[in-house]
C-alpha positions, 0 to 999 in steps of 0.5 A: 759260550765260555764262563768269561763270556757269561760273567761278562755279560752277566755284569753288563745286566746288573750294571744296566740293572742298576743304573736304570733304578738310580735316577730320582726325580727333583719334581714338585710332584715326587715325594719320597717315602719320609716326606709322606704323612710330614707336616709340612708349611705351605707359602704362596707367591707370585713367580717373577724369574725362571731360568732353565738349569740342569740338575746334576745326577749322583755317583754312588757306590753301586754305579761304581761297583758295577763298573769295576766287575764288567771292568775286571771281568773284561780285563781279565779276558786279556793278557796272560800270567802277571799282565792278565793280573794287572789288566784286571786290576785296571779294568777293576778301577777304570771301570769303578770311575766310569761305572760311577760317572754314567750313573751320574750322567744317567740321574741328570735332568732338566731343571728350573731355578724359579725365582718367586715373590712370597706374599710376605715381600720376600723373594726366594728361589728354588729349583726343581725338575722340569716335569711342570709348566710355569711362567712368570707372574703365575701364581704359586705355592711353595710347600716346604719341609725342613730343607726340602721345598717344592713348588706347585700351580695354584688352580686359579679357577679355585685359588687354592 
């Protein structure tokens, strides 16, 4: 196998490496590590909407990165003298574009926009992944911390 060859497929690894650990739940039950040990204030309500929504992953430099190396390691396999140069740089850019939209593409995930009539009156919406069953007239509580909010089942056996 020639040195291409390897760095090749050495790219596509850190690539599929990469994209794999991006993804980050939008999940009443995942909290991240600054969200452990806040304070956080705890509302209750009844939810009277849900609707199915898709929750859009993230492009960032690494899926980029990623991209432009097994696109300049594969342009550069093509061409010789001044076009071997140019299909690396091409390769390197197309590569960045879509390194960065199939991270994107693999963070995506179903979600719920769930609309829910706090105690208080006031009604709010919030949407998070749909890793939990809801259905309207349930019971609820919203648990917020700063701009972030989850919402989880109250046990109604409990009603905590």
């Amino acid at each position: 196998m020639d040195f291409k060859r390897v760095l090749q497929v050495g790219c596509l690894v850190l690539v599929s490496a990469v994209l794999a650990g991006c993804a980050t739940p939008q999940s009443g039950t995942v909290y991240s590590q600054s969200e452990a040990r806040t304070m956080q204030t705890v509302q209750k309500g009844t939810i009277t909407g849900i609707q199915p929504v898709t929750i859009e992953g993230k492009g960032n430099a690494l899926g980029a990165v990623a991209g432009g190396a097994v696109g300049a390691a594969a342009g550069h396999t093509m061409g010789g003298g001044t076009g071997k140069t140019l299909t690396t740089i091409l390769g390197a850019v197309g590569g960045a574009i879509a390194g960065s939209e199939v991270q994107k593409q693999a963070g995506t995930q179903k979600g719920l926009q769930l609309t829910i009539k706090l105690d208080n009156g006031q009604t709010v919406s919030v949407v998070q992944s749909a890793n939990q069953q809801f259905y309207v007239g349930q019971r609820v509580r919203l648990i917020s911390s700063g701009q972030h909010t989850r919402v989880s089942p109250i046990n109604t056996s409990s009603g905590t």
